[in-house]
C-alpha positions in Angstrom: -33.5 134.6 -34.8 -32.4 131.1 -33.8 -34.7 128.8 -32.5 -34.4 128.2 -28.9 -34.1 124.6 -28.9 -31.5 124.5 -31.4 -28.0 124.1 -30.7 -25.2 126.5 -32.0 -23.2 123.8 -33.4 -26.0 122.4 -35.6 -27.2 119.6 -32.9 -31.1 119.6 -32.2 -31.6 119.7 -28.2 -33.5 117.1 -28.4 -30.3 114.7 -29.0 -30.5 114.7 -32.8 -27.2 114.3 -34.4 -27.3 116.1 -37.5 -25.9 113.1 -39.2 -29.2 111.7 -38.7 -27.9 109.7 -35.7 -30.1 109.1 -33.0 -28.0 110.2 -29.4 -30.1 108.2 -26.8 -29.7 105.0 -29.5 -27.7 102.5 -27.6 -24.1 102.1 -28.5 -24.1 99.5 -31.1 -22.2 97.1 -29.1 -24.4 97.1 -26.7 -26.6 94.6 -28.8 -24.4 92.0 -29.1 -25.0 88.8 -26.8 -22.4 88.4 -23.9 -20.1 85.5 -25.2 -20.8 82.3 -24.3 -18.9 80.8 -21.0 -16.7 78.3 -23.0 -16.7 76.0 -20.2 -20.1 75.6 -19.7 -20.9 73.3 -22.8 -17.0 71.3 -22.4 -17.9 67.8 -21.9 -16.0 65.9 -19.1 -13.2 63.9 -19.8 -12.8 60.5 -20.1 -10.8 59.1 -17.9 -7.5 56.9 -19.4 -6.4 53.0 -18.4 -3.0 54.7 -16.9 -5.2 57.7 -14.9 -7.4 55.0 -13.5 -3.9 53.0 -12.4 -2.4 56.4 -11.1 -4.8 56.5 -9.0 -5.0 53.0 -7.3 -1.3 53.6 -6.8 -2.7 57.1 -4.9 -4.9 54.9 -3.3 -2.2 52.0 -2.4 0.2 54.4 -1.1 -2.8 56.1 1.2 -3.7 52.7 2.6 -0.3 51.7 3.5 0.1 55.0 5.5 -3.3 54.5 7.4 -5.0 57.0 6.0 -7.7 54.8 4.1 -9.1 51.5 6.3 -9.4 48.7 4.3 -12.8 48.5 3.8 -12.1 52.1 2.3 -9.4 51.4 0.1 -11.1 48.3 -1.3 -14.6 50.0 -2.5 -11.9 53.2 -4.0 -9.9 51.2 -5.8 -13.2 49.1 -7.2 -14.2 52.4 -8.0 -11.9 54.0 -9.5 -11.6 51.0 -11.6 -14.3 51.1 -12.9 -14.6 55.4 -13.4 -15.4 56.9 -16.1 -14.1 60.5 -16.3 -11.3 62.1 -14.6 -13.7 63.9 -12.1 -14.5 60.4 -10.8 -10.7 60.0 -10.1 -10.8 63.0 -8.8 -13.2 63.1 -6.0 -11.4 59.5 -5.0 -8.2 61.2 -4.1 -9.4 64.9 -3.0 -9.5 64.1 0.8 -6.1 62.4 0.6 -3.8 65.0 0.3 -4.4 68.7 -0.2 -2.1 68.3 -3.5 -5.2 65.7 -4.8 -7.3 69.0 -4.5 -7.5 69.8 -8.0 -9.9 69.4 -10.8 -7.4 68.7 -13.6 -7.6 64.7 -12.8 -4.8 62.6 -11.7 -1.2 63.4 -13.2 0.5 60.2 -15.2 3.5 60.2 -13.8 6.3 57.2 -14.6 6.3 53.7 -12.0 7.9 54.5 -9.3 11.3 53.2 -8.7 11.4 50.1 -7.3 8.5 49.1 -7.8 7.5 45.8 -10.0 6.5 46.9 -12.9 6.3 42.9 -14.6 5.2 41.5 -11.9 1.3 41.7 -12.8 1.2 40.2 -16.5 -2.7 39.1 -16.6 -1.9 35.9 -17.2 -3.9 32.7 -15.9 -3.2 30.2 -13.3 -4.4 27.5 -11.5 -7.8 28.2 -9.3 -7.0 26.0 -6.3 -4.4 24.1 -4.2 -5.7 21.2 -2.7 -3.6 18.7 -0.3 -6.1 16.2 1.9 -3.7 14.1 4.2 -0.9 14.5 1.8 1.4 17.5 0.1 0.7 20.8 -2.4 3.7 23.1 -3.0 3.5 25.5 -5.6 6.9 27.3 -6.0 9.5 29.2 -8.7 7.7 30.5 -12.0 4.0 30.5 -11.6 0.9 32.3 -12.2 -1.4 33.4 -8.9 -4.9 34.5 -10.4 -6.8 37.0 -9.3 -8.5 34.2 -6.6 -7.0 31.5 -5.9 -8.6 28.6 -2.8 -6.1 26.3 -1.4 -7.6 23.7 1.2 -5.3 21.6 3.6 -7.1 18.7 5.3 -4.6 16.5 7.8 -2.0 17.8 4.9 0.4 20.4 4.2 0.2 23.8 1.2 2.9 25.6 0.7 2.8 28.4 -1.9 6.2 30.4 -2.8 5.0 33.6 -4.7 8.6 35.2 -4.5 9.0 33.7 -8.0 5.4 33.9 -9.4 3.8 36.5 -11.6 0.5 37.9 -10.8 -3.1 37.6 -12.8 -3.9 41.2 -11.6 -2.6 43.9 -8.9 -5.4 42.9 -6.6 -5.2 39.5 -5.6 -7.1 37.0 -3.1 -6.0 34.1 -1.6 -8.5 31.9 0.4 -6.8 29.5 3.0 -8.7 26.5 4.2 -7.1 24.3 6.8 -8.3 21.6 9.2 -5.6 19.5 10.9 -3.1 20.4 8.9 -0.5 23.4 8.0 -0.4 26.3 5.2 2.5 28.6 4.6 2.2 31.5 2.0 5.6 33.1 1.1 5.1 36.7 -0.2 8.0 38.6 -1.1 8.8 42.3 -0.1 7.8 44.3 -3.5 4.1 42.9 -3.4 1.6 44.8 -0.6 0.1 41.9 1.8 -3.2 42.0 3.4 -4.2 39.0 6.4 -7.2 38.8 7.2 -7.8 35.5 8.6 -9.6 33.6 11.5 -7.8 31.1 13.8 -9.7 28.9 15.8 -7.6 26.1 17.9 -5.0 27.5 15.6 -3.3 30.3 14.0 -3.5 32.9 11.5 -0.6 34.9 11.0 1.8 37.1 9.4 5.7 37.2 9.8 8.8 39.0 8.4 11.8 36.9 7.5 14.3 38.8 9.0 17.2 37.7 10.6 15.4 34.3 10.2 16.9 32.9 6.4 18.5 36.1 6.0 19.6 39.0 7.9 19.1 42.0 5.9 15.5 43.0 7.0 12.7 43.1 5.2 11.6 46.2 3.1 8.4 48.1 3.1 6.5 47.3 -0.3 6.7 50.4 -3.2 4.3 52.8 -3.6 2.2 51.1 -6.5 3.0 47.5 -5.6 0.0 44.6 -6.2 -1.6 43.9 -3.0 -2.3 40.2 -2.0 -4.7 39.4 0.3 -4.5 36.0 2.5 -8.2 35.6 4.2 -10.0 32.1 5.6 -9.9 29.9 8.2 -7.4 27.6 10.9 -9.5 25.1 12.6 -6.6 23.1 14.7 -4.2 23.6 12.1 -2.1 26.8 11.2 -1.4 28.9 8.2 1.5 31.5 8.3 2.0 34.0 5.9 5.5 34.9 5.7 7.5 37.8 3.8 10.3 37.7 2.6 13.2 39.9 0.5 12.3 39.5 -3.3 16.2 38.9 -3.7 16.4 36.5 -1.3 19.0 33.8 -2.6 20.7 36.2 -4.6 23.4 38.6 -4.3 22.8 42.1 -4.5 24.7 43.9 -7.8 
């Protein structure tokens, strides 16, 4: 007679496989550890020289729609100069556009057309223009560093950057003038910034057109250098006038 706990087909009821295999053993697989997130141990990326640029462009083309103040775009673009992996580039642009809202970093995409892609060489050049009761022009091929101070005392500065190459893409120009006059010619393909304080004077900014030439004057490129004109007019003037980069030449 066949023992009650025994199975017809040779299997102990107690979950013995007569193969010696144990049926409440857990499936063999089972004892494997999960596999490991392989994004948890990725390091970040470092961010690249033409990100970082991408990005200032991003930034440039933000400010010059009013979507960034300036006190905004300055401390971005200082920032993203100076990041360090692409997330930092990231979280720069993310409230920008909802197309920035991604974690892949910026895209390096090719210049933009039209914009000036020699005009910022890196080069040096001269620190200051001075002119006390006399003359200063600076004008046709020069170099505009990164800061540059020109002072105007019961005398006249003129600086022509329509011709000039740039020391980098953000520039500063400090205007000084007491008793005298200051004109700063910035052409159209370079992003200008005044800032400055009149006082018994003036401080301003003025498009060309229809004044030297009557095609009017164009919006800068996305990606353009930005100059900045900042200082001071004490009973004298400083005028910051823009202009068409081919002014005096014919268009091909």
């Amino acid at each position: 007679m066949d023992d009650a706990g025994s199975d017809p087909h040779g299997n102990d009821s107690h979950g013995n496989d007569p193969h010696g295999n144990d049926s409440n053993s857990s499936n063999p697989h089972s004892n494997r550890s999960p596999a490991p997130d392989q994004h948890s141990n990725v390091p970040q990326v470092r961010a690249s020289d033409a990100e970082r640029h991408v990005t200032a462009q991003i930034l440039q083309h933000a400010f010059s729609e009013g979507r960034l103040t300036l006190a905004e775009f300055d401390d971005r673009t200082t920032e993203a100069y100076q990041a360090r992996f692409q997330t930092d580039l990231t979280r720069l642009t993310a409230d920008l556009s909802p197309a920035r809202r991604h974690d892949s970093g910026p895209q390096v995409t090719p210049v933009t057309a039209g914009a000036p892609v020699n005009r910022v060489t890196g080069g040096p050049g001269p620190s200051t223009s001075l002119a006390v009761m006399s003359g200063c022009d600076r004008k046709g091929e020069w170099t505009v560093p990164a800061e540059h101070t020109a002072v105007a005392v019961m005398g006249g500065v003129a600086l022509d950057l329509t011709e000039a190459t740039l020391e980098s893409r953000e520039t500063t120009i400090r205007a000084i003038v007491f008793w005298g006059g200051m004109e700063i010619v910035v052409p159209d393909d370079i992003h200008v910034v005044v800032d400055g304080l009149g006082i018994m004077g003036g401080f301003a900014e003025q498009n060309d057109s229809g004044r030297h030439d009557r095609r009017p004057v164009r919006k800068a490129p996305p990606g353009a250098p930005t100059v900045r004109v900042t200082g001071i007019a004490l009973m004298g003037g400083v005028g910051v006038r823009r202009v068409r980069r081919d002014h005096g030449r014919s268009e091909g």
